[in-house]
Structure formats: C-alpha cells, structure tokens
N, C-alpha and C positions, 0 to 999 in steps of 0.2 A: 666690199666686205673686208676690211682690214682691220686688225688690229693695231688700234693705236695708243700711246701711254705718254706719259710725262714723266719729264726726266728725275721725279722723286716716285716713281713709279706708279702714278695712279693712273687709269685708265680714263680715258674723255669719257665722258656719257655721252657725247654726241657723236661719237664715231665709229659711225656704224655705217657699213658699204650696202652699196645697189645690189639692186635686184628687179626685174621687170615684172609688171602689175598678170596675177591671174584673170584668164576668162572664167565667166562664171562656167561650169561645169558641173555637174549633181555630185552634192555631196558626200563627201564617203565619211566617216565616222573616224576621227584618228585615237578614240577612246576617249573614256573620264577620268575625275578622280578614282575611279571605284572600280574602271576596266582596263584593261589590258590592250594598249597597243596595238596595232598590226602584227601580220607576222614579218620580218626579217623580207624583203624583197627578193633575195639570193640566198641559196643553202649555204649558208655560210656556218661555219663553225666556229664560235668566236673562242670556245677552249681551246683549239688550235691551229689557230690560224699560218701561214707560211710567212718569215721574215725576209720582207724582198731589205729593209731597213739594217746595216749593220751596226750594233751597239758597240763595238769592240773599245772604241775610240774615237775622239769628238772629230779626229780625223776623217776616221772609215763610216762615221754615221754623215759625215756631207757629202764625202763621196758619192756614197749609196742613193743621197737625196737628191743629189741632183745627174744619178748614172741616165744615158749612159754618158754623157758629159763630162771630160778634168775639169775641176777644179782648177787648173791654170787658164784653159782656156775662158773657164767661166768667168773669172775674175781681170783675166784681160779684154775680155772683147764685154762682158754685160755689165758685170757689175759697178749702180750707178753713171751706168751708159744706156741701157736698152732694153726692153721685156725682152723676156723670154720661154717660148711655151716649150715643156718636151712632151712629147704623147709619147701614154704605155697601152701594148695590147697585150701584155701582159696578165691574165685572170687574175695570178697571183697574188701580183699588186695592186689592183681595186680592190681584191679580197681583205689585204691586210689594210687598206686605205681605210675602210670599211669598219672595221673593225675599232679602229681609232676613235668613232663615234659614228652613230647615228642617230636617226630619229626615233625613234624606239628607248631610249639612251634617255630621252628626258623625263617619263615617266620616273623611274626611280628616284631622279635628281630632285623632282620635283618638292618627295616626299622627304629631302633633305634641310628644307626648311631656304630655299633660292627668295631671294628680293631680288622684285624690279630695282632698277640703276643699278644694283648693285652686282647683282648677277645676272639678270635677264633685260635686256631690252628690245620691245617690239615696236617695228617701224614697217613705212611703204611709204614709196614713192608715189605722191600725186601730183599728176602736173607737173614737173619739176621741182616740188618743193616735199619735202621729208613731214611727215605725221605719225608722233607716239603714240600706243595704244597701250602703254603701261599704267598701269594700276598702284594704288599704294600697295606697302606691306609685301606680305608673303607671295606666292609666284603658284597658282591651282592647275595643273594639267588639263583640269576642265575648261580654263578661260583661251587657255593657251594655244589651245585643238582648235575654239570657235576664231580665235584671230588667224590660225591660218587656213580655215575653213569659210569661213563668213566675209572676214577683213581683208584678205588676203595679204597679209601681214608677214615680214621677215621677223624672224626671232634668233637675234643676238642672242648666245653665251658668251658671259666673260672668263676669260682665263682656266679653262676648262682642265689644267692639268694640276690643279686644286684636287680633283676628281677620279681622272683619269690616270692610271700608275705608267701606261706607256707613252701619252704626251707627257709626264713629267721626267721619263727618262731622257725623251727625244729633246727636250729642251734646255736640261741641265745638259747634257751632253753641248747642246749646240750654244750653248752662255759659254762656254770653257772654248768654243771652237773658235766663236765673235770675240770672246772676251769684251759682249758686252750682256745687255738686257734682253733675253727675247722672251715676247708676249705670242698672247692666242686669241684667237674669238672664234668660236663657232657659227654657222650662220646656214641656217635652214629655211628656206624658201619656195614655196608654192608653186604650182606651172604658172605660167604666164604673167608675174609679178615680178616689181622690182621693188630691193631694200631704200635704200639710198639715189640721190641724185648726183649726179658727174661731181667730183670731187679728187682733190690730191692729198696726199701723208704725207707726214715726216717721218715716216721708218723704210725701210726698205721691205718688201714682200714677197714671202714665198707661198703661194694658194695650193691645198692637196684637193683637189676633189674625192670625196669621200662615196656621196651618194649622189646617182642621177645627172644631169646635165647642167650647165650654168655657161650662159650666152654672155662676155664677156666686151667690151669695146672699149681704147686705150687712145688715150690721143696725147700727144705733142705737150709739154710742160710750159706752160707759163710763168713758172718758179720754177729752174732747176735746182734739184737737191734746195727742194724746200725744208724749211726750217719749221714749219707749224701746217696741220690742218686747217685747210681750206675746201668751200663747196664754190663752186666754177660755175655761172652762166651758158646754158646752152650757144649762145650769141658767142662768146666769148673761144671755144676752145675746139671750132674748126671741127674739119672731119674727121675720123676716127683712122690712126696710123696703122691697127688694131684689129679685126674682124676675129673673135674666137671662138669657138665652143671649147668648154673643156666638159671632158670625160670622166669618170669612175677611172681613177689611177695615174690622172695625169698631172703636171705641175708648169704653173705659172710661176715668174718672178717678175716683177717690176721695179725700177727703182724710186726713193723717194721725189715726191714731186710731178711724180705720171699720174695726170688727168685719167679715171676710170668710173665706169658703168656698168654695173652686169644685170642681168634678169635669167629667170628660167623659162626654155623654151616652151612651145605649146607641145601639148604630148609626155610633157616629163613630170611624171604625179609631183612629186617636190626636188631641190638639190640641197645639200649637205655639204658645205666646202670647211678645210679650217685653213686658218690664215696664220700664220709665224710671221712676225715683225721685231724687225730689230734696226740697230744703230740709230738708236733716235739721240740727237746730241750728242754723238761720237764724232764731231768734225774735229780739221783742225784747229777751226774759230773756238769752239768749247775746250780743247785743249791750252790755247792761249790763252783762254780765261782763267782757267785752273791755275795754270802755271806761272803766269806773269807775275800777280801779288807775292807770293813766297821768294820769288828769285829776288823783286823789285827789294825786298825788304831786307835780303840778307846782302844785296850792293849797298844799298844804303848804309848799312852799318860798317861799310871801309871807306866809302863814299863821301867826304864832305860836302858837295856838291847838290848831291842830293838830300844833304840835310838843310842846306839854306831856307831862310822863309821865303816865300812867295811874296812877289811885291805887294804894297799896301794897298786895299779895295780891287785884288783882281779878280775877286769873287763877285764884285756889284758890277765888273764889265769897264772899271773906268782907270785902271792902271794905265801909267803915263810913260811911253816911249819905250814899251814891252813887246817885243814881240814872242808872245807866249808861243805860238807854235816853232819857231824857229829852239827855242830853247826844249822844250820839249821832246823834237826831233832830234837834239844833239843827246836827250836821255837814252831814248828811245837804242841809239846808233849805239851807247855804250856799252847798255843791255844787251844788242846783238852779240857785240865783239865779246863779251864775255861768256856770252852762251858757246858760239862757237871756238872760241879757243880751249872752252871748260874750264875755265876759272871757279866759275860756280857749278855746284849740280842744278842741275833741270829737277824738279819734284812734282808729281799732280800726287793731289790730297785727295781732296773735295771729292772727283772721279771716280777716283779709286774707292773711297768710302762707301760714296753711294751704289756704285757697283757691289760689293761688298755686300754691303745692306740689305740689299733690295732682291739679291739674287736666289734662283732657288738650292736649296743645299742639296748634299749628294745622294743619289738614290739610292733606299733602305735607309734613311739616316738615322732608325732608333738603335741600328750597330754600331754608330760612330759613337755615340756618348760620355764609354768609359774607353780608359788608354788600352793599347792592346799589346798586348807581348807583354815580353817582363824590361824591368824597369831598364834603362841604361846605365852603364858603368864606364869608366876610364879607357878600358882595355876593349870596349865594344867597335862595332862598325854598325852606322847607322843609316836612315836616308830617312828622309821628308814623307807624309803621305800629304794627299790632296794639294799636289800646287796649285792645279787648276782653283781651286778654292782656297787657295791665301794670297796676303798679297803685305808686301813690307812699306811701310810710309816710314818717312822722318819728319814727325812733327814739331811744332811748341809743346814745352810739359804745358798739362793742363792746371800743374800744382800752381797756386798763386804765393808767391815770396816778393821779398823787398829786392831780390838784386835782380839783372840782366835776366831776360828771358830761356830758357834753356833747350837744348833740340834732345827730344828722346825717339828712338826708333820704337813705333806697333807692328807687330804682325797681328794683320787680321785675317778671319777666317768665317766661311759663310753655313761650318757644320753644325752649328742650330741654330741656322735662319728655319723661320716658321712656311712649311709650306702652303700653307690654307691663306696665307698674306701674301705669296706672291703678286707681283703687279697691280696691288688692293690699295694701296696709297696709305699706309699707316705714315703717322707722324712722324718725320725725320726728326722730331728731339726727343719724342718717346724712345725711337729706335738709338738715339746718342747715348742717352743714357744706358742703355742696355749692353753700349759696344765690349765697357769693360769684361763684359759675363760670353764674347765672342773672339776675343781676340789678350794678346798680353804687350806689355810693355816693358822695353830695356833700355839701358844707360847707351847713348851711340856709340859708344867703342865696341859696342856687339855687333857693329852694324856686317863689318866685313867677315865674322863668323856665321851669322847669317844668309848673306850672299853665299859664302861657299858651300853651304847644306842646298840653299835652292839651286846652283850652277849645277849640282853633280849630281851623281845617281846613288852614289853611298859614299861614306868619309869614317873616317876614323876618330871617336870623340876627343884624342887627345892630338887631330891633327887641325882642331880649329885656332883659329888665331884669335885668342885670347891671352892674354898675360898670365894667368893662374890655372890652376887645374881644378880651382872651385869652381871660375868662371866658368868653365868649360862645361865642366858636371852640372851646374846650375841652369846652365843653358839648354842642355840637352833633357832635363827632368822636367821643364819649365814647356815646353814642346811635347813631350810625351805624355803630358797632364789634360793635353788640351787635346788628344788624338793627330797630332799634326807629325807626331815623329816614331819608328817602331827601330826595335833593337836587329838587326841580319844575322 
C-alpha cells in the first residue's frame, strides 16, 4: 500500500499496495449513503486527541516520527539500505495515529463529491494478479461498504491531506525536511484480504498503522533503489526477508525498490494504514540530468571546441575515421574539471521548479496572502520568511530580443500553491504560466544580495550588496510584496 507519484506529480492509478483476500464472515453493515458508520472502534476523542507527533519544526516533526530512534542513526544504518519496523505500546500514539484517518472518515468524504482514479481506487488481490472494482463518475458510500463487505476489496485514498488539516501539516513540514515531494494514500482493508500483489516503488516509505492490524512480508530487491514501479512474479522474488505485523501506532520504512506484500490478518474486522512517500527522482542521476544542459551551455560559450560541427553524416552512423566516443569523453573530462575547480556555477532549474510547483504551501496559507508588518525602509533590519518554501534559480530571460541570451535570477515561492492539487498531476505548462503570479524576477547583480537575506537570520537593508540605495529599497519592497520578507 504505497504511495506512489511521478515526477510531475501525478499519482499512478495503478499503484496501489497489498493486502490479503477476506474469509467470508457474516456481514456486518459498514453503513449507506443515508446511514451513519460504525461507531469509532476505541473511545477515542478526536477534538483532543494527544500529540505524540512534534510540529515545532520539520526537524522535530522527523524526530518524533521516527522516536524513539536519531535520525543519524536512522539515515546511517536504513536509509535506502533496509526496512525498518519500530513498534509503539504506547495508547497514545495509536490514539493520535487514529485520529489521522479512519474508516468512519470516508462517509463524510464521500459526500464531498470523490471520483474513482481520481480519488478513490478499489482493488484485491486474486490469484496473484490485481482486480479494479471502480466505477465511473462519482464515489457512493453505499458501493463502497458492499466492495469491502461483498468484494472484499481494498479502497485506495488518494492524497488524503487535500482533506485532512493534520496530514497536511505533517507533510508540508516533512517536504521542507526532504526538500523534496512527499505524497499519501490511504488504504483500508478487510480481515483476511489483500490489496495488491508482491510489488516494488520508486519512493521511499514510511507506513503509520492507523487502524487494526496489517500482515506485512518484504523481500530482497531485484532493482535496488529502483527507478519506477514495478509488480514482481511470485517465482521471481524468493522468500520473504520480512515477516511483520504491524500494529495501531507502529511504523514501518522501506526503501525504494523493496519487493512487498501485506494482507489483513484473520480476526481483524479491517486495517487503516497511511503511507508517506518520497524522493521519487531525487537521485544523483536526476541531478545530472538537471544540471548537465545549463553548465554544458554556458562552457560552450568560451568553449570553441565545443562549438565545432560535428562531422558530416554522424547522425546516419557513417562518419569516417571518428572516434565519437573518444572525443566525447575528452568533453565530458573538461566538464568535470571545470565543475570541480568552479569555474562555472552548478545550477538545477528544472528540479527546483517542479519542486516549487508541485509542493504543498504553508499551513494556514489564507494568512500568507497579503505582506505583513509595515513596509521596509533604508534604515530597517529585516529577514526572509518561508525559506523552506522559496528557492533562488538563475535562469535564461524568458523575454525574446535579437541579442545574446540573458541570465536573470527568480526567486520562487510555493505560498499559493493550490492545496486541493497537491500530487493531482495538473499540467506543468498551465502551472508555467502561472509561475510569474508565484514567484518574482531580478536583474543577476541581485543575485549576491539575495544570497545574503537567505544566509542569515536578519540583515540590515542598507547592508545588502547592491550598488544604489534604490536598488536596495527595491529589493526589499519587491520581497515584502510577495510575503517572503517582514520588517524586525
């Protein structure tokens, strides 16, 4: 049951994790359109619940998640190395796990107008092989009960912190902590059923069991740190490294690429788990992609060598007494030596963008809209807000002229990105156009007065390195316009 996405952030419709098939058992009514749910499993009080979770900072909120475990240890010895289960016997924390969603939870949702793909997908495991049981259109509580009553069917939520205000805190926090994209899915399942068949991600996972029990078995990677979803051959992926139950407040992690299966045991009316996934396409290889074209281009242009043409037909494969790779490699080597000596800057664009873009913005964000404080002045002291949510590129202008291309510095910022679009795959050119209404654009000699507002904790507006005191002023109103910058 993982949550999986692409790297323009849409979610597969096909990836949707296991879960083991229900016995039939007399069934019990999980309500209609027109009834009311169960009650709540445990007395649970969801107006106050206890925060085993610490929001303070995207710091203290991973801590939290993964206590009682550091963070150093965690990221030396698991991370992208090796599952990892922690069991809590903690009330507490099932309590507030609990709270995060349950099944009770989709009644309301339902009357929120949910589509299958889009929002809901319901699957099980037959045989080894995965069967939807989604419907066109709209998403009825009524159908929804009989598939996991009748079908004995898992039901996928997508991106559930659309919805839910405390996954949207827990995952804006934890985007700032990755600095990268993290997604959700909900996934409720039946006793004795499974969602999905053996299968590996490309994100990395962190499972909270929510509600009830979920029978878990993890095996051996045949793609490490794979690069895309995949569904795995029983024949194929050995015995299980793995043997797990997880519990009401416990947490799994696995890394991208780990072969996995879950079902709900016999005896546990349903399980409730959610899934957070991230770093999908945060490698180095994605890095290199990003980066390679912008550096390649601006050697080029002191480069002679690299403007030469290419000999005559080496595109048909029939160039005569070329050894293309040898000459290549000699590109390649000059590229390095100038990266590592820093002749050129290093830039990711692209990355950064779609990060940017795609990410959820800060929570409460109808505060952020207009500037806060009073405006800045010459004589003021000021500082940044939301670095976590900006980020400084040096681009090509986009203006098109008759001379030489130009580099202007953006600062972008993700304070009205759309929450109800997170992880929803809207159009990357609908959202380009939209950048200028998110972000601003300066002449590059801004670039190092910028740096110095992001290095520091407050600065003095007239100690930025600009040449004028227009400049300066300009800069700083320019920032304070867009809520990125407050007067101290």
């Amino acid at each position: 049951m993982v949550a999986v996405y692409l790297s323009s952030a849409q979610l597969r419709p096909d990836a949707v994790r296991k879960i083991k098939m229900p016995k039939k058992s007399k069934a019990k009514s999980w309500g209609s359109d027109s009834e009311q749910l169960p009650p709540r499993p445990s007395k649970i009080k969801r107006s106050d619940p206890p925060f085993p979770l610490c929001l303070d900072s995207p710091v203290s909120l991973f801590d939290s998640l993964i206590q009682p475990m550091g963070k150093e240890e965690f990221f030396r010895e698991y991370w992208e190395k090796k599952p990892l289960h922690l069991q809590r016997s903690d009330p507490s924390t099932a309590q507030y796990y609990q709270s995060l969603f349950q099944l009770s939870d989709l009644q309301s949702l339902c009357s929120q107008g949910l589509e299958y793909y889009r929002d809901i997908n319901v699957v099980r495991c037959i045989n080894g092989k995965k069967k939807v049981f989604n419907k066109e259109g709209q998403v009825k509580n009524r159908v929804l009960n009989k598939n996991l009553l009748q079908n004995k069917a898992t039901i996928q939520f997508h991106q559930a912190q659309r919805f839910k205000d405390e996954l949207w805190k827990i995952q804006e926090k934890l985007e700032c902590f990755f600095g990268a994209l993290v997604g959700s899915n909900i996934y409720i399942t039946p006793t004795e059923s499974q969602g999905l068949p053996a299968h590996y991600d490309d994100v990395e996972v962190f499972i909270l069991q929510l509600e009830g029990q979920k029978h878990w078995l993890l095996y051996n990677p045949t793609v490490p740190l794979a690069t895309e979803y995949s569904v795995e051959s029983e024949e194929r992926i050995g015995s299980p490294t793995h043997d797990i139950i997880l519990k009401a407040g416990d947490l799994l992690y696995f890394p991208r690429g780990t072969i996995h299966q879950a079902s709900t045991p016999a005896g546990v009316d349903h399980s409730t788990h959610l899934t957070l996934s991230t770093y999908q396409k945060t490698s180095w290889g994605d890095l290199m992609l990003d980066v390679f074209p912008s550096l390649l281009c601006d050697i080029s242009n002191t480069e002679v060598s690299l403007r030469e043409g290419m000999p005559r037909r080496i595109l048909l494969g029939s160039s005569e007494g070329v050894d293309t790779r040898m000459r290549l490699a000699a590109g390649l080597r000059s590229l390095a030596n100038e990266m590592e000596t820093g002749m050129q800057e290093v830039r990711s664009t692209h990355m950064k963008r779609d990060f940017i873009m795609n990410r959820l913005p800060p929570y409460s964000q109808q505060q952020l809209c207009l500037p806060s404080g009073k405006i800045p002045a010459l004589t003021d002291k000021v500082c940044l807000r939301f670095k976590d949510h900006m980020v400084i590129t040096v681009e090509p202008s986009q203006e098109r002229t008759d001379t030489a291309t130009e580099l202007v510095v953006f600062v972008l910022h993700s304070l009205k990105n759309k929450r109800s679009s997170h992880m929803m795959g809207e159009s990357c050119d609908e959202e380009e156009e939209e950048m200028i209404s998110r972000g601003l654009q300066f002449p590059l000699s801004h670039l190092h007065a910028l740096r110095q507002l992001h290095q520091v904790e407050q600065l003095a507006v007239e100690q930025l390195q600009l040449p004028t005191q227009e400049d300066k002023l300009s800069l700083v109103l320019a920032l304070w316009s867009e809520s990125l910058l407050v007067v101290l």
